[in-house]
Backbone of each chain as ProteinMPNN parsed JSONL, in Angstrom:
{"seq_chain_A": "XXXXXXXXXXXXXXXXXXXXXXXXXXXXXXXXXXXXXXXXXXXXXXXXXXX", "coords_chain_A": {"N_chain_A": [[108.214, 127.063, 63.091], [110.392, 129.92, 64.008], [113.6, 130.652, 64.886], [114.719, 130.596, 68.59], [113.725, 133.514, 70.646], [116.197, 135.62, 71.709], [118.615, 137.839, 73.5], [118.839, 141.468, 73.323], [116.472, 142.521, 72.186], [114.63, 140.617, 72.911], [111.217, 140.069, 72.87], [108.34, 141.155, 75.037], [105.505, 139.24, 75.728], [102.411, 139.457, 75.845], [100.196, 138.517, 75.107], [97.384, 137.586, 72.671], [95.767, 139.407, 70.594], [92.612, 139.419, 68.952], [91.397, 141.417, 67.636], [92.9, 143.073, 67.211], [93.85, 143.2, 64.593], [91.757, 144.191, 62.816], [92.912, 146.836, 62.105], [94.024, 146.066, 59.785], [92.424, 146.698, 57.64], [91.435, 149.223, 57.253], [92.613, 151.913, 56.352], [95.428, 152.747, 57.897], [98.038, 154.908, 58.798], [98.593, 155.995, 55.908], [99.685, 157.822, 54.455], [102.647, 157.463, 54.672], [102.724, 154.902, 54.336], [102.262, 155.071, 51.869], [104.3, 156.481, 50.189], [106.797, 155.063, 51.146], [105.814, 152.823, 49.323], [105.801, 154.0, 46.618], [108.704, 154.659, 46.365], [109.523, 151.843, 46.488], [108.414, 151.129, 44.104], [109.583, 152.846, 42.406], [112.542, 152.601, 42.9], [112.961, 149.694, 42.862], [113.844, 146.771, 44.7], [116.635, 145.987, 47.022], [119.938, 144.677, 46.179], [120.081, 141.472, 46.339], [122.095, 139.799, 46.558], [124.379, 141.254, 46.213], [127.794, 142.177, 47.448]], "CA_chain_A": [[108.449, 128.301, 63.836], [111.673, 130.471, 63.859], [114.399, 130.411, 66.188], [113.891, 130.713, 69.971], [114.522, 134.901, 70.672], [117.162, 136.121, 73.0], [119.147, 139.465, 73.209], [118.013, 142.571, 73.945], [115.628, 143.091, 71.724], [113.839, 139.606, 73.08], [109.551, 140.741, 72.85], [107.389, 140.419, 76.343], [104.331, 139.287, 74.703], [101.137, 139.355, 76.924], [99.095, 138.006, 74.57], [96.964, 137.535, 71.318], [94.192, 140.339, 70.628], [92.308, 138.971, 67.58], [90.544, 142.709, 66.896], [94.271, 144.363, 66.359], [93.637, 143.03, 62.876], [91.004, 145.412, 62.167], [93.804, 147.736, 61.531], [94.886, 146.015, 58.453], [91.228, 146.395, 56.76], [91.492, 150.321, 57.597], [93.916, 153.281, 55.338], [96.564, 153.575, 58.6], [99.783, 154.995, 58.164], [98.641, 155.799, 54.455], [100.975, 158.725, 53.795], [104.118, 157.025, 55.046], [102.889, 153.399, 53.269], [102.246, 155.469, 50.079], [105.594, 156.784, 50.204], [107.308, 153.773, 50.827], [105.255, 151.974, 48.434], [106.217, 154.522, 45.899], [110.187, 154.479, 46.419], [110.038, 150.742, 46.056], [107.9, 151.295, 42.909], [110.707, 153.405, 41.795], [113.848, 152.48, 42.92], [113.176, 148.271, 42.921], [114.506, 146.388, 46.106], [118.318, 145.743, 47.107], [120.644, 143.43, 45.188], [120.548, 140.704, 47.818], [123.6, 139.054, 46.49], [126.035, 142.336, 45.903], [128.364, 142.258, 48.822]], "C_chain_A": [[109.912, 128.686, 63.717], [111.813, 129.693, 65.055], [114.43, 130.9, 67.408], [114.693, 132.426, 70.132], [115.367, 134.473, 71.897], [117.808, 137.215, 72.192], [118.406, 140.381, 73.978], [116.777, 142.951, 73.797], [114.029, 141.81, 72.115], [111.963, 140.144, 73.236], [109.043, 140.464, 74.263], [105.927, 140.329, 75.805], [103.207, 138.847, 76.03], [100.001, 138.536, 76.568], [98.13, 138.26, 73.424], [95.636, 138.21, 71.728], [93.203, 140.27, 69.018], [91.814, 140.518, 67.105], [91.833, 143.957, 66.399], [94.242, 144.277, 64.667], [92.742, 143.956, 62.593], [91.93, 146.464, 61.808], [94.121, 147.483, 59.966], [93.714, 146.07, 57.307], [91.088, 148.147, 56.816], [93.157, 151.33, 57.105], [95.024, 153.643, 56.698], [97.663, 153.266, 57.869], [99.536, 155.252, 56.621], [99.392, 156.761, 54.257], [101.891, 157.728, 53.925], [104.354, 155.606, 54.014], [103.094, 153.683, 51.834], [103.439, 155.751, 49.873], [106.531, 155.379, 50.258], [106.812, 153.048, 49.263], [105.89, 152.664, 46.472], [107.818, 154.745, 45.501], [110.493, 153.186, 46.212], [109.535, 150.856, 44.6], [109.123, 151.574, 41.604], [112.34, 153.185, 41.541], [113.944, 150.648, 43.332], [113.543, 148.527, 44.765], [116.143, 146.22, 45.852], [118.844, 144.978, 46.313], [120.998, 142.551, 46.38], [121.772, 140.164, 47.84], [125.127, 140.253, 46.307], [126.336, 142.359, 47.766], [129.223, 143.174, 48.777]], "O_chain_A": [[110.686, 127.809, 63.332], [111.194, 128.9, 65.764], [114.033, 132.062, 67.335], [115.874, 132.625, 69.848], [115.324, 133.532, 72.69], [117.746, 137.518, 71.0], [117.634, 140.219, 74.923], [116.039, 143.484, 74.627], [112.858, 141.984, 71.774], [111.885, 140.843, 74.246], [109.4, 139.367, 74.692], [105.289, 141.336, 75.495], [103.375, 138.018, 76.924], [99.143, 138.021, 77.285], [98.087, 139.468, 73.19], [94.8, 137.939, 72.589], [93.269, 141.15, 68.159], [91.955, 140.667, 65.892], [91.842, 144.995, 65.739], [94.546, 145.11, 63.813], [93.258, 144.776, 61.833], [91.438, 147.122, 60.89], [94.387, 148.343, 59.127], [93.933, 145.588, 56.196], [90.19, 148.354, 56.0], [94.321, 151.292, 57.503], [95.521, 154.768, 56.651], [98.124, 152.433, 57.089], [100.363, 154.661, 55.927], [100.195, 156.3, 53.446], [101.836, 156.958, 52.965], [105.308, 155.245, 53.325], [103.687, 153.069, 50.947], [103.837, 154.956, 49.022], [106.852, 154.801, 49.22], [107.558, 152.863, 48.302], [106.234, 151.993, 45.5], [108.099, 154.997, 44.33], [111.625, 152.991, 45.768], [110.429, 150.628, 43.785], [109.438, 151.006, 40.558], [113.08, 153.421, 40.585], [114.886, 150.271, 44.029], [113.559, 149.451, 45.579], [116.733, 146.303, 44.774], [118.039, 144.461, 45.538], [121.898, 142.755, 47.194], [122.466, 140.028, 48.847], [126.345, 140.075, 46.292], [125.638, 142.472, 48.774], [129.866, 143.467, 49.785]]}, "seq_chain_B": "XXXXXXXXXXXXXXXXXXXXXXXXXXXXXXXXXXXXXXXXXXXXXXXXXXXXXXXXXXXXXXXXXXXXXXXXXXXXXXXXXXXXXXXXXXXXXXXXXXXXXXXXXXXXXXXXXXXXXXXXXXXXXXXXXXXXXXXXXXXXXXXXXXXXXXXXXXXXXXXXXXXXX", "coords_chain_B": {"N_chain_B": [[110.979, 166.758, 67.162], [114.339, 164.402, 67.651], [117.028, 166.407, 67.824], [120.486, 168.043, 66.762], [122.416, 167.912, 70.003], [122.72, 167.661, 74.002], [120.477, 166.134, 74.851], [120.157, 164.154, 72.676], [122.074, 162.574, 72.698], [121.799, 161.876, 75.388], [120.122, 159.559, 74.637], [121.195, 158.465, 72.52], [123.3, 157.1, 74.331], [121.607, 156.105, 76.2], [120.34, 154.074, 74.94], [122.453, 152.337, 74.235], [122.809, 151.165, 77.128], [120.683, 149.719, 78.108], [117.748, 147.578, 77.181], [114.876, 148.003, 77.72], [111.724, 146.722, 77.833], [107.667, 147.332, 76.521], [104.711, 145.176, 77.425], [103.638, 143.105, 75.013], [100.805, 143.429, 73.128], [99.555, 140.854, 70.473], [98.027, 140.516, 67.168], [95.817, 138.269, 65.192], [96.722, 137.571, 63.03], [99.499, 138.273, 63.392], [100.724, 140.454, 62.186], [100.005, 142.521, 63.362], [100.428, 144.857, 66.161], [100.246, 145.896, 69.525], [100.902, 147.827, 72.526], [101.073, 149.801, 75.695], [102.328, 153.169, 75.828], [103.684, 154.682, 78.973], [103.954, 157.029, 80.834], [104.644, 160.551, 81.858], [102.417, 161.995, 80.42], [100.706, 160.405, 80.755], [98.63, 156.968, 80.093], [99.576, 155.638, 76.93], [98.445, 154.337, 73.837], [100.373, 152.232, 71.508], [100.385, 151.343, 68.359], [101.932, 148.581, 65.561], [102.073, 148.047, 62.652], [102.979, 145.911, 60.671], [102.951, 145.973, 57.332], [100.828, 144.422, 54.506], [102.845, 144.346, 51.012], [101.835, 142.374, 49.126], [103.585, 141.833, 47.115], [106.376, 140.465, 46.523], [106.941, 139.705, 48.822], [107.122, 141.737, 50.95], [106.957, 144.044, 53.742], [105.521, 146.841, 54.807], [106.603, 148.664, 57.33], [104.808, 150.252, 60.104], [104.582, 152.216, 62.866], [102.483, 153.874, 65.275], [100.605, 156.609, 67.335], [97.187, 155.539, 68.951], [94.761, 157.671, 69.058], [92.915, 157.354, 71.584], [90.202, 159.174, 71.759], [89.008, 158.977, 69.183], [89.93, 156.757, 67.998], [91.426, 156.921, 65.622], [94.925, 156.05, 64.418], [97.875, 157.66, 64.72], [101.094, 158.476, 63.067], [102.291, 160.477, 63.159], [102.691, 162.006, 65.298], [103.788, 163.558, 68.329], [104.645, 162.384, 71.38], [106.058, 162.64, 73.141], [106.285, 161.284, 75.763], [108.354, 160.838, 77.513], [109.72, 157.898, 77.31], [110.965, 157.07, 74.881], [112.965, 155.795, 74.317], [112.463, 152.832, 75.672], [109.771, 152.399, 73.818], [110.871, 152.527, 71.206], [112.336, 150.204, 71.664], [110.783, 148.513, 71.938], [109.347, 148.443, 69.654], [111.138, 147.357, 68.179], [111.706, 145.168, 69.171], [109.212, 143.608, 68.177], [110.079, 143.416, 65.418], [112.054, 141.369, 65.838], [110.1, 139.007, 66.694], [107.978, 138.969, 64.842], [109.601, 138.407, 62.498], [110.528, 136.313, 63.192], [107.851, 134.737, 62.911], [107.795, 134.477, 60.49], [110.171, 134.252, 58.659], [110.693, 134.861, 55.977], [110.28, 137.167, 55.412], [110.367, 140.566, 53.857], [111.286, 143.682, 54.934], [110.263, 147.228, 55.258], [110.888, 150.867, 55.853], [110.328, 153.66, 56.473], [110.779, 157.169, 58.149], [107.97, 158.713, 59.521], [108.512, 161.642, 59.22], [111.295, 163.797, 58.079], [112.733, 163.949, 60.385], [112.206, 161.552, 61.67], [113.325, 160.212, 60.32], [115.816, 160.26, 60.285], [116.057, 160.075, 62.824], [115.155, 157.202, 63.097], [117.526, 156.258, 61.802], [119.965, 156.622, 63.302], [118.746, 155.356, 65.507], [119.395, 152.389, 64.399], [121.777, 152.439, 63.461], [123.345, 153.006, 66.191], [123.237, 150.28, 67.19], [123.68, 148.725, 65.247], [125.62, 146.116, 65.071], [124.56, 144.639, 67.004], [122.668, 143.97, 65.434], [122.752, 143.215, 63.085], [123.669, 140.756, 63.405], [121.498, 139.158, 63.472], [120.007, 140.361, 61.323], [120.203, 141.04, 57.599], [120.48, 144.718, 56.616], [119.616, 147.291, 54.935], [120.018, 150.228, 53.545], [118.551, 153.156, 51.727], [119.68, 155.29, 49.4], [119.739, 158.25, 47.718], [119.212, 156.772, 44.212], [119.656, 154.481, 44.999], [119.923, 151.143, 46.513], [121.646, 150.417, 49.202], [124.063, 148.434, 51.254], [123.448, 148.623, 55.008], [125.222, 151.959, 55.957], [126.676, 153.679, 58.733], [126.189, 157.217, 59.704], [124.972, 157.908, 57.017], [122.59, 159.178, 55.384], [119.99, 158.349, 54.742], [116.991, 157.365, 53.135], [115.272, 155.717, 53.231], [114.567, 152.07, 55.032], [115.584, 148.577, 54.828], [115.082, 145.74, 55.713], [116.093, 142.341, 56.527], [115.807, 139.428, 57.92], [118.141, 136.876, 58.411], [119.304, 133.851, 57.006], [118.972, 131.024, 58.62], [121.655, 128.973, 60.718]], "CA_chain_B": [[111.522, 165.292, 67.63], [115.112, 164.824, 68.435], [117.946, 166.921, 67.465], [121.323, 167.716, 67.99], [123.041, 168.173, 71.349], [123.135, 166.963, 74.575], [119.126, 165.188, 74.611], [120.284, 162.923, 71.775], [123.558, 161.919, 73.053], [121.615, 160.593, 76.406], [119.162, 159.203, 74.358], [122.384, 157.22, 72.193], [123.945, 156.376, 75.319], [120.502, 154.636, 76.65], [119.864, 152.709, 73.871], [123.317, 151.14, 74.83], [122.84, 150.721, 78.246], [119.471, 148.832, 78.411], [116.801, 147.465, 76.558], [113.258, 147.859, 78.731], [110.329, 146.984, 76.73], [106.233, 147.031, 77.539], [104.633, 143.753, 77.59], [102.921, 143.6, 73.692], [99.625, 142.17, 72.308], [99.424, 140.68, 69.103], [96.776, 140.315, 66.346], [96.004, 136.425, 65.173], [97.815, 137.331, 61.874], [100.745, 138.434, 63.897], [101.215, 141.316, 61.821], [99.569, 143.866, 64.274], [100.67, 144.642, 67.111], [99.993, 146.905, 70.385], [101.417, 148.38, 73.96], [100.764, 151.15, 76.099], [103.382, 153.905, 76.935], [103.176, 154.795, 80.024], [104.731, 158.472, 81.194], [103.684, 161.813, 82.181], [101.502, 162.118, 79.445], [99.657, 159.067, 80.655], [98.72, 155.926, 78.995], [99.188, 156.326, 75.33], [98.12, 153.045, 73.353], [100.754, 152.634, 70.555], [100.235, 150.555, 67.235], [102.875, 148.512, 65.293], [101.635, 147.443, 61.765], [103.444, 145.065, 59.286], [101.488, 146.129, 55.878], [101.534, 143.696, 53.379], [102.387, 145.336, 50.024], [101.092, 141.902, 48.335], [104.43, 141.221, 46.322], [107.878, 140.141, 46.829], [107.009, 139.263, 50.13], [107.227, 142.706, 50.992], [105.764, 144.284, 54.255], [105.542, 148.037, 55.331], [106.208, 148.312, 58.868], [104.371, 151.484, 60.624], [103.625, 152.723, 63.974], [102.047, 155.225, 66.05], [99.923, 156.419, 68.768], [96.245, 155.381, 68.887], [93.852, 158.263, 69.677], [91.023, 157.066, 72.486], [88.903, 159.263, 71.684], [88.458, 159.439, 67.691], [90.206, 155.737, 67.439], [92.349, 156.818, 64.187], [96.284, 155.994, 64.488], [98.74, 159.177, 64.134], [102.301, 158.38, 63.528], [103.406, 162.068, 63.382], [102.264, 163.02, 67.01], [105.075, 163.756, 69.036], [103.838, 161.81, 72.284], [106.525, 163.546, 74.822], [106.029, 160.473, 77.372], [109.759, 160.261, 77.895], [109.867, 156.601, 77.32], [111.443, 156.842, 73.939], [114.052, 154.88, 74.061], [111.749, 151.992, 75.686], [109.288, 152.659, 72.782], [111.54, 151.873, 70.464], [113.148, 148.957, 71.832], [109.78, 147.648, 71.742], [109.091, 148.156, 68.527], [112.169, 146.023, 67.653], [111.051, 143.37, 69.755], [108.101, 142.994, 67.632], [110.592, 142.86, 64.6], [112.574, 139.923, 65.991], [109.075, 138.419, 66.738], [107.352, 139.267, 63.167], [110.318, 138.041, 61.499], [110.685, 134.574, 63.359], [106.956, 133.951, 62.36], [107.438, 134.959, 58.801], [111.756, 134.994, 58.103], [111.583, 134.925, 54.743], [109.744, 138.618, 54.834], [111.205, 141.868, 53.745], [110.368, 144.694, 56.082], [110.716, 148.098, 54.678], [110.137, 151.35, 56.546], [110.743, 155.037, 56.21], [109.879, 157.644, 59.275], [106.511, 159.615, 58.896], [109.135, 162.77, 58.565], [112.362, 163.982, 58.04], [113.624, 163.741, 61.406], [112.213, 160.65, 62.301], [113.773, 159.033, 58.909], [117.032, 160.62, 60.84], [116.489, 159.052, 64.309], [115.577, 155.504, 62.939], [118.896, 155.831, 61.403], [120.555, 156.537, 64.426], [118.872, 154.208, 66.555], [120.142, 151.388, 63.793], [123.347, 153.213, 63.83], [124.357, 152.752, 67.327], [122.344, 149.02, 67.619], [124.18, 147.818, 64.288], [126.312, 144.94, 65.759], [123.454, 143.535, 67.807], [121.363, 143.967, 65.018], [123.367, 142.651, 62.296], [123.731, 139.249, 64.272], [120.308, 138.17, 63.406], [119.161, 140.837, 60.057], [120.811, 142.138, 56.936], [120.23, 145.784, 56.89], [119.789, 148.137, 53.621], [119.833, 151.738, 52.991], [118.316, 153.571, 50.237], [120.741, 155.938, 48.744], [119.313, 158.843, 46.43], [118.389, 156.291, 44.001], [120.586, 152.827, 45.012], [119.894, 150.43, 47.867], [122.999, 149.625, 49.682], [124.235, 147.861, 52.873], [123.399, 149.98, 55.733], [126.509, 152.341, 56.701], [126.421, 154.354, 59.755], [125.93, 158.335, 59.754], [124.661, 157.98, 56.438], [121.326, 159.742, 55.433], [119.097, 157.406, 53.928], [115.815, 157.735, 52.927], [114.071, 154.128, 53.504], [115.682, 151.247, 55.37], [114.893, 147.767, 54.069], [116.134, 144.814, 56.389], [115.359, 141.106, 55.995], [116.198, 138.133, 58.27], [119.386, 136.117, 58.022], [118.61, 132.584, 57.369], [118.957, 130.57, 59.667], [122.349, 128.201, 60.193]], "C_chain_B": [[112.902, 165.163, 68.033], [116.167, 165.289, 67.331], [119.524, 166.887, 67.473], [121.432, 167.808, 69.326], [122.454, 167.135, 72.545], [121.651, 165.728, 75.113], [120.153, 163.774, 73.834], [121.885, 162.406, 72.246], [122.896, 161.301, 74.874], [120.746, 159.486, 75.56], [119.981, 157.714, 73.651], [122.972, 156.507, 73.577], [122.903, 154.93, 76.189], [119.947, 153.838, 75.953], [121.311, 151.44, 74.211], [123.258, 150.299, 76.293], [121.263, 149.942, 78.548], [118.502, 149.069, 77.417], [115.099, 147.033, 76.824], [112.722, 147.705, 77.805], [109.031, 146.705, 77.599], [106.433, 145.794, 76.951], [103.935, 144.096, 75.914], [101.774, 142.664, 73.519], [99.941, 141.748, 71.235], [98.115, 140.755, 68.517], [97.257, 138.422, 66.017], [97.014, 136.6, 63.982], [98.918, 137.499, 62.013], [101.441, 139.439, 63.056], [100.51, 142.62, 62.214], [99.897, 143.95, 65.49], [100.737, 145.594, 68.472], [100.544, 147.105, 71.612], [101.601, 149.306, 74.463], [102.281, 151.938, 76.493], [102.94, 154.656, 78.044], [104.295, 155.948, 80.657], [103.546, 159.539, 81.335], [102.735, 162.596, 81.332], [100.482, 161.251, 79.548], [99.84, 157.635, 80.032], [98.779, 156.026, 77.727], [99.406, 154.666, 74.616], [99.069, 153.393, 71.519], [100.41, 150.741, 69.827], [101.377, 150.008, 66.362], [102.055, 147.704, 63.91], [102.991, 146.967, 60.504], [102.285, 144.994, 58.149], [101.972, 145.317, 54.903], [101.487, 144.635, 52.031], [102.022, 144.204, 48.952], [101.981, 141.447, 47.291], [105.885, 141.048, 46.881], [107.796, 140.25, 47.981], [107.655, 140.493, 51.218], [106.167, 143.311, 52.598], [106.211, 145.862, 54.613], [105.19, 148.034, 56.544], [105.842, 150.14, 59.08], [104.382, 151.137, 62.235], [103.428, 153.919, 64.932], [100.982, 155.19, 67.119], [98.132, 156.381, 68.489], [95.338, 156.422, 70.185], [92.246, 157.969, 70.798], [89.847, 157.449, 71.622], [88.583, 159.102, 70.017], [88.736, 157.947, 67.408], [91.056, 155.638, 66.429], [94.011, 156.403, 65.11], [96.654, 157.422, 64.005], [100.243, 158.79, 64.339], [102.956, 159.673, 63.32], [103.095, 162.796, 64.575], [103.729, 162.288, 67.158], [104.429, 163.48, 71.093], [104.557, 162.097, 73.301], [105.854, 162.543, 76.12], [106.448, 159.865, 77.545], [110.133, 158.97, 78.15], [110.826, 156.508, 75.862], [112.064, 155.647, 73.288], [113.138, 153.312, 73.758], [110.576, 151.906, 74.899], [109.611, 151.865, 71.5], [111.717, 150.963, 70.328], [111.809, 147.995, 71.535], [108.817, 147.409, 70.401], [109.68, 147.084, 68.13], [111.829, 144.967, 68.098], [110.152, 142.74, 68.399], [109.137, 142.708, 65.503], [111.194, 141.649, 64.569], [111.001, 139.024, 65.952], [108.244, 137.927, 65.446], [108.229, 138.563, 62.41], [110.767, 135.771, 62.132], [109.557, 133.971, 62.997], [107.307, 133.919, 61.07], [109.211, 135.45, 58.645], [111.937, 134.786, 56.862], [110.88, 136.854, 54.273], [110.838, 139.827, 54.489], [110.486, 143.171, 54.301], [111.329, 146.245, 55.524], [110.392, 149.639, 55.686], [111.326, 152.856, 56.349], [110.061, 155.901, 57.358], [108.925, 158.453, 58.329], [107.018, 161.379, 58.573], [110.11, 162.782, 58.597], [113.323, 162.891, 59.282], [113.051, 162.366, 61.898], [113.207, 159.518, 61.116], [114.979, 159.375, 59.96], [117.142, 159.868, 62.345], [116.215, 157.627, 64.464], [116.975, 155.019, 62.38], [120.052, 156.021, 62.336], [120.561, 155.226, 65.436], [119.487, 152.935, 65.476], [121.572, 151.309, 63.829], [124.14, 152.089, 65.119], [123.977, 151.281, 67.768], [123.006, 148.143, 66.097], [124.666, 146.727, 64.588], [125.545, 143.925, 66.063], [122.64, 143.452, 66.915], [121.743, 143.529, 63.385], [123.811, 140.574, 62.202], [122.646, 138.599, 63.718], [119.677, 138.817, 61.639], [120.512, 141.717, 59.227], [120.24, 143.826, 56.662], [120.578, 146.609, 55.626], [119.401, 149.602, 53.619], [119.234, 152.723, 51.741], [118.768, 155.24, 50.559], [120.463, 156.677, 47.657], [118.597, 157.491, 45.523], [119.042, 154.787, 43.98], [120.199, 152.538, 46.362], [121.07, 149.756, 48.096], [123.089, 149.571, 51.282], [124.697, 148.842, 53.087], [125.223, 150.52, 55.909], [126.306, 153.409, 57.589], [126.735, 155.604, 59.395], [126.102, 158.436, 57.79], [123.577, 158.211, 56.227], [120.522, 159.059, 54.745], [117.2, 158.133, 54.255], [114.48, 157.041, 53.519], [115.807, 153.274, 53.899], [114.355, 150.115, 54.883], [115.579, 146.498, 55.338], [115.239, 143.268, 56.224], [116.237, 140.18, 56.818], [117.58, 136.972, 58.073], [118.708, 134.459, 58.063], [119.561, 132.121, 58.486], [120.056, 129.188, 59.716], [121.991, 126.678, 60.817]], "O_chain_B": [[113.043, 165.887, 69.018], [116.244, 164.773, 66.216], [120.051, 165.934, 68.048], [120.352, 167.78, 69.916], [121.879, 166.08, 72.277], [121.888, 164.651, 75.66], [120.653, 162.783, 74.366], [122.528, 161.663, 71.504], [123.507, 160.416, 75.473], [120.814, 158.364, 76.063], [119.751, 156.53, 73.895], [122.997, 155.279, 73.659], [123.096, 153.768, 76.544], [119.14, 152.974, 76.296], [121.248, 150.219, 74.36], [123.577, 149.126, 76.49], [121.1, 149.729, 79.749], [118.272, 150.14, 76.855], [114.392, 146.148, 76.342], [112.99, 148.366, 76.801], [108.971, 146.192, 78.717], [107.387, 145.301, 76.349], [103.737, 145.275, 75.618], [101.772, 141.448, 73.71], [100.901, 142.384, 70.801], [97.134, 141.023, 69.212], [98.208, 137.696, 66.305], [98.019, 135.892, 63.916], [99.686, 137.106, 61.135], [102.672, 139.427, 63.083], [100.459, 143.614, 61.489], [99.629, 142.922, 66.112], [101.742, 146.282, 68.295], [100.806, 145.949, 71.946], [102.393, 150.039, 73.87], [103.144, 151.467, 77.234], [101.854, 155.235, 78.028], [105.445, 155.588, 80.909], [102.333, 159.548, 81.126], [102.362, 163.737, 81.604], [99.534, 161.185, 78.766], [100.896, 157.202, 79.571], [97.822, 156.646, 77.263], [100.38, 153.957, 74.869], [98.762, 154.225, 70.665], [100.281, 149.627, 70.334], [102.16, 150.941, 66.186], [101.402, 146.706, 64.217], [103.657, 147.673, 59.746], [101.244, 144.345, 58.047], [103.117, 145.329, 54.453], [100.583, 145.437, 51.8], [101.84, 144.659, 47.823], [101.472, 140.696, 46.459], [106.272, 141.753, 47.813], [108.65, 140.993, 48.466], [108.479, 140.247, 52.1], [104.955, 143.103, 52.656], [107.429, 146.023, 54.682], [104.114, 147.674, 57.022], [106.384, 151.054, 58.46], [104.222, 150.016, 62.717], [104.284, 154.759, 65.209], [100.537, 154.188, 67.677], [97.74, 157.286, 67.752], [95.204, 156.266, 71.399], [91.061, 158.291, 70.709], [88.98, 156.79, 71.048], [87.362, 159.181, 69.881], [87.938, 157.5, 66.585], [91.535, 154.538, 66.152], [94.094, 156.504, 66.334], [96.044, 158.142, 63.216], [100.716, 158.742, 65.475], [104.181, 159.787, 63.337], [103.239, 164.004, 64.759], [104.39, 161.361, 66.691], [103.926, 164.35, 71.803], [104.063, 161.945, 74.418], [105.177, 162.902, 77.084], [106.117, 158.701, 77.769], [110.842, 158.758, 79.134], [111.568, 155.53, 75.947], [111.857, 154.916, 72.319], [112.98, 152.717, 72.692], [109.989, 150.947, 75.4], [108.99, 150.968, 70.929], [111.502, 150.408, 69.251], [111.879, 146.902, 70.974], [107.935, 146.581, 70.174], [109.121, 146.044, 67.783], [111.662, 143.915, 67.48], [110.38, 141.691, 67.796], [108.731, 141.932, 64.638], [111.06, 140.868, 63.627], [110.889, 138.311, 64.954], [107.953, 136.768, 65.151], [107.68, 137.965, 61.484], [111.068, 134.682, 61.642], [109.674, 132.785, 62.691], [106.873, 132.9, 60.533], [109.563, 136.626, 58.542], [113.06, 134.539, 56.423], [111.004, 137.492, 53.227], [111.997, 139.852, 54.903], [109.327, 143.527, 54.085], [112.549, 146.372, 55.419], [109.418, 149.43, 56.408], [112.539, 152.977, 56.176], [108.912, 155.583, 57.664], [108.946, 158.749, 57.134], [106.328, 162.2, 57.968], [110.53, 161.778, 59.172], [114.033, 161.886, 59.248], [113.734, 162.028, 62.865], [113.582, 158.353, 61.255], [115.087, 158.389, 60.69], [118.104, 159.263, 62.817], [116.637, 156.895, 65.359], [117.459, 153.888, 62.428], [121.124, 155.501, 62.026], [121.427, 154.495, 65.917], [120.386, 152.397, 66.123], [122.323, 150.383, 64.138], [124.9, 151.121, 65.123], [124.459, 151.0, 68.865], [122.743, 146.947, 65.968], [123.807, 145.915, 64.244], [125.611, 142.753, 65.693], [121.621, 142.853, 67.257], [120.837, 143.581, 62.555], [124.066, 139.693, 61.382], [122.803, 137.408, 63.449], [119.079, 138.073, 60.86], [121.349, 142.51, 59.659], [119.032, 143.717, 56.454], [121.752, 146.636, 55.258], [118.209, 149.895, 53.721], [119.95, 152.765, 50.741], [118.436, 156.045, 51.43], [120.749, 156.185, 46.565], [117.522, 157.079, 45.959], [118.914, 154.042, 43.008], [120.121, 153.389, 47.248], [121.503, 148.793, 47.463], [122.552, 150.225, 52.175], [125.478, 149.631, 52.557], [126.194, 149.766, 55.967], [125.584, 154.265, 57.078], [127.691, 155.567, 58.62], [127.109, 158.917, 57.269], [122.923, 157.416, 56.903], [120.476, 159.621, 53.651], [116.597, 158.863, 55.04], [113.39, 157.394, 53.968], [116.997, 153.406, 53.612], [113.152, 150.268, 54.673], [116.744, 146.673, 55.695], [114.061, 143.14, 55.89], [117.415, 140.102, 56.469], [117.414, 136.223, 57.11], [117.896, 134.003, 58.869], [120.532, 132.648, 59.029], [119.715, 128.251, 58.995], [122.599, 125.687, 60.413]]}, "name": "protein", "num_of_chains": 2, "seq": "XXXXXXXXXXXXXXXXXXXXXXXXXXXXXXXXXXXXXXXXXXXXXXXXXXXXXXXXXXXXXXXXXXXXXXXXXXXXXXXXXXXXXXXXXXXXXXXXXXXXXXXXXXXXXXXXXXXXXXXXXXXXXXXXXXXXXXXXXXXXXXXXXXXXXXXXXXXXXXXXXXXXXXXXXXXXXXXXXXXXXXXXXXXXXXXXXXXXXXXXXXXXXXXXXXXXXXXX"}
């Protein structure tokens, strides 16, 4: 497991809903993913090592 | 969505001054994730999806508001149920969260229009510091990805986990 959160952004998690996965078997968000998907297509990812 | 003047300058100021979030569900794969906003618009059931794109460990993060009655997701409704800020913040949560199950992912994400590509770059903007602490942060730049820089117009942000010392 990662490292234990803190900050601001720390999550309040209520709890595990096994049927939120049905989302990922279902076209959401397909404009916005296609788009993305298409700008990485195009323009690669970052140069992780250029500083 | 938001503009200039004096809206978006409370809207910067309360992203500094507190970070409320709802409580969130997960999915078992831990890359779905849900919580109601709750304003004068009602309950509005929002969605937070990490999409895998299946290479380079790559995920497309989305989310938006889940229609009751029809069931589809819409991330271009404009849900006016003055929580914003706390919205947000709770998205991020679920990035620190998503990324401590899974820190070697790369999380990529562009808004569903103009202006929202413009107010995720804000809210990163004024949250850089705190948000630099834990993730490197990338910009895409006409056609170059470079480390984020503030009131810069980017297209897609790309951010990825710092390992861990």
């Amino acid at each position: 497991m990662g490292k234990k959160l803190s900050g601001p952004f720390t999550p309040k998690i209520k709890g595990v809903d096994k049927s939120l996965d049905k989302y990922l078997e279902q076209d959401v968000f397909k404009e916005k993913f296609d788009k993305m998907n298409r700008l990485i297509d195009k323009y690669g990812l970052p140069d992780f090592d250029k500083k | 969505m938001l503009g200039n003047g004096p809206y978006n300058l409370v809207f910067i100021f309360a992203l500094h001054m507190h970070y409320d979030q709802y409580e969130i569900l997960l999915g078992e794969t831990a890359l779905t994730y849900e919580f109601v906003s709750h304003g004068p618009k009602g309950n509005v059931k929002k969605v937070v999806i990490y999409s895998p794109r299946g290479v380079d460990n790559l995920f497309n993060l989305g989310f938006g508001d889940k229609n009751e009655e029809t069931g589809q997701l819409d991330d271009r409704v404009a849900t006016n149920n003055g929580d914003s800020v706390k919205v947000l913040a709770t998205v991020a949560s679920t990035v620190y969260l998503f990324t401590n199950l899974f820190p070697n992912a790369l999380i990529s994400a562009t808004g569903s229009t103009q202006a929202r590509t413009r107010l995720y770059r804000v809210v990163i903007s004024n949250n850089l510091e705190t948000i630099k602490r834990d993730f490197e942060v990338f910009g895409l730049l006409g056609d170059e990805w470079e480390t984020f820089r503030t009131d810069t117009d980017y297209q897609a942000f790309l951010i990825r986990r710092r390992k861990q010392s």
